[in-house]
C-alpha positions as CSV (number, residue, x, y, z in Angstrom):
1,X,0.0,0.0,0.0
2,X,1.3,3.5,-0.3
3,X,0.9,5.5,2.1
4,X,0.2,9.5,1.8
5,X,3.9,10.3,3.2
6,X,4.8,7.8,0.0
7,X,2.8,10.1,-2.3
8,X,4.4,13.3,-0.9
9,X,7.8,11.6,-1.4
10,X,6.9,10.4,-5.1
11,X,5.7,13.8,-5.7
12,X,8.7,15.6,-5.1
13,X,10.9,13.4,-6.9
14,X,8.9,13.7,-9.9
15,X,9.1,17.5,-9.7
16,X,8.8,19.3,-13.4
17,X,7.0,16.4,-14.8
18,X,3.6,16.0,-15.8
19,X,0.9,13.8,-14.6
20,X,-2.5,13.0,-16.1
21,X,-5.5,12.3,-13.9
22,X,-7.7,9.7,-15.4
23,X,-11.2,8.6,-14.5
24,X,-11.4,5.0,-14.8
25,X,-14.3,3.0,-13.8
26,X,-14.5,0.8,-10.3
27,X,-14.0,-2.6,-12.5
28,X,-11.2,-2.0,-14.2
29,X,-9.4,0.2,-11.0
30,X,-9.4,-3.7,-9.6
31,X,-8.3,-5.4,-12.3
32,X,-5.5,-3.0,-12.2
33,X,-4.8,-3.2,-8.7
34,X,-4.9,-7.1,-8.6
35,X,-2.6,-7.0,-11.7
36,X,-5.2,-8.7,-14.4
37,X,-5.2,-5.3,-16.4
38,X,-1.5,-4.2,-17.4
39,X,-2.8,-1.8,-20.5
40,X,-4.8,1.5,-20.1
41,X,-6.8,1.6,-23.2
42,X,-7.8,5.2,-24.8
43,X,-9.1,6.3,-28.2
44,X,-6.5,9.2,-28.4
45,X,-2.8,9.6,-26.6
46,X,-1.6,12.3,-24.6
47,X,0.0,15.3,-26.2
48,X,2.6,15.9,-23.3
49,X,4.8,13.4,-22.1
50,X,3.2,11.7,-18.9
51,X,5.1,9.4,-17.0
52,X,2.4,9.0,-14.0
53,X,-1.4,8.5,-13.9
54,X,-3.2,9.6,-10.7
55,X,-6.6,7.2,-11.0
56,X,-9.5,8.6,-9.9
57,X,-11.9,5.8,-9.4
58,X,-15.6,6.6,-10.8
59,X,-18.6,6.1,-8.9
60,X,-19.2,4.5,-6.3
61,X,-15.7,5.3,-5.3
62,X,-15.1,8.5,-6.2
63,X,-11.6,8.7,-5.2
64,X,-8.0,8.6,-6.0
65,X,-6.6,5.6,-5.5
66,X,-3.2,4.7,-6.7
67,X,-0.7,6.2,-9.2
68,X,0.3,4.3,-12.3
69,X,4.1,4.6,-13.9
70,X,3.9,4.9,-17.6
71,X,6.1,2.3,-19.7
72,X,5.5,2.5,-23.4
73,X,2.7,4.2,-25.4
74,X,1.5,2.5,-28.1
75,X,-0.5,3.7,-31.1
76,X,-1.9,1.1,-33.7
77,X,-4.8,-0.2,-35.6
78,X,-7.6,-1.2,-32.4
79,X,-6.9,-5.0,-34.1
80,X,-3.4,-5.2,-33.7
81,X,-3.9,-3.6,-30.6
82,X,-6.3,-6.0,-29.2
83,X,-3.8,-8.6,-30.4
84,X,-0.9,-7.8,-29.2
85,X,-2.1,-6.7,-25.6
86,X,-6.0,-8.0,-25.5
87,X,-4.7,-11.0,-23.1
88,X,-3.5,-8.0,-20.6
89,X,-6.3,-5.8,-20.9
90,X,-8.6,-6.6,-18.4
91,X,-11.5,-6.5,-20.6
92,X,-13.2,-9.1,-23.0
93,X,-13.0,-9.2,-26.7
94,X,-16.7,-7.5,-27.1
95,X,-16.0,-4.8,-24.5
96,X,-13.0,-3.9,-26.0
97,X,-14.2,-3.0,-29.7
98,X,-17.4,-1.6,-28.5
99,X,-15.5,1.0,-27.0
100,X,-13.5,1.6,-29.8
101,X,-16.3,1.6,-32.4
102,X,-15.4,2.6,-35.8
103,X,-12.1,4.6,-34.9
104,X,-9.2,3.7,-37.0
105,X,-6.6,3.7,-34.2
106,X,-6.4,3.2,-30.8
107,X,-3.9,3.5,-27.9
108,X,-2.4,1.0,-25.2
109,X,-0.8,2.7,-22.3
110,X,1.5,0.6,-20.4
111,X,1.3,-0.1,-16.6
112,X,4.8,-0.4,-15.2
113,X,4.4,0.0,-11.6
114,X,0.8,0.5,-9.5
115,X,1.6,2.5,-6.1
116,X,-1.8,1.6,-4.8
117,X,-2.6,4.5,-1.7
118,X,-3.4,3.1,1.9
119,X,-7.0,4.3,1.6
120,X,-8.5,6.5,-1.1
121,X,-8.5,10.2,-1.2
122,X,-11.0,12.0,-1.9
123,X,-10.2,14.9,-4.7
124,X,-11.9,18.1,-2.7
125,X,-9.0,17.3,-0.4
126,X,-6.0,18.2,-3.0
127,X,-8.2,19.9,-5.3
128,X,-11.0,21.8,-4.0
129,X,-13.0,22.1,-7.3
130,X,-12.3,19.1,-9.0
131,X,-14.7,17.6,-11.7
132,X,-14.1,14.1,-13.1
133,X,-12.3,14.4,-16.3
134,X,-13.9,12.9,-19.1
135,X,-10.6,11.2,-20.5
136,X,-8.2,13.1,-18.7
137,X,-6.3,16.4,-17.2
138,X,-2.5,17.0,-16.9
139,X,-1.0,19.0,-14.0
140,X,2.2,19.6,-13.1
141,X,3.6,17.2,-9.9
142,X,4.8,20.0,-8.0
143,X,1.6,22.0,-8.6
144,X,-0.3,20.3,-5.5
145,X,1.1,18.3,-2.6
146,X,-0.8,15.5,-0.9
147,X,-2.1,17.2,2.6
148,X,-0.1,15.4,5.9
149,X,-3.9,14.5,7.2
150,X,-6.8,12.8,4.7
């Protein structure tokens, strides 16, 4: 588990570089913590370089849970995607192309490490308006600091 001290000290030594809060829903959140799901799937990639992912568990949880490191970034037709990492993605065949629909290409993002938290966070308590994002938001990982008591 990582603790909120863990964050603060993963924070600082990530200082300068970006990190893009995703919304991902409950069911996959726990096939990514029990390591079934080693691929983030997303219709479009980022357009800064992201080394960490702050998940924010959707509803019911409504939280952050864990941060993911970033290996590679992969973007390819949704087929060749689906063979090369559907055995890792966490989702069945059906699932998987539904959600890409009719796009041409696709993207895999690579889990390398999960640094699951002790307990979720809510967001209100690092940032006070926070909405969901819809795909996702970058900030900067010295722009907020985990507070001491959650």
């Amino acid at each position: 588990m990582f603790s909120t001290a863990e964050a603060q000290r993963t924070q600082r030594n990530d200082k300068n570089k970006m990190i893009a809060i995703l919304s991902i829903k409950v069911k996959y959140v726990e096939k990514i913590l029990n390591g079934n799901k080693k691929y983030e799937f997303r219709k479009t990639s980022f357009k800064r370089d992201v080394k960490k992912i702050l998940v924010y568990a959707a509803k019911p949880t409504s939280a952050f849970v864990c941060f993911l490191d970033v290996g590679e970034i992969i973007e390819d037709e949704p087929e060749n995607l689906w063979r090369d990492f559907g055995e890792f993605s966490g989702l069945e065949k059906k699932e998987f192309f539904d959600y890409f629909g009719d796009r041409d290409t696709g993207v895999a993002i690579e889990i390398k490490k999960v640094e699951e938290f002790s307990r979720p966070i809510k967001p209100e308590k690092i940032f006070p308006e926070f909405m969901p994002p819809q795909s996702w938001v970058y900030v900067l990982a010295e722009s907020f600091i985990f507070p001491q008591k959650l």
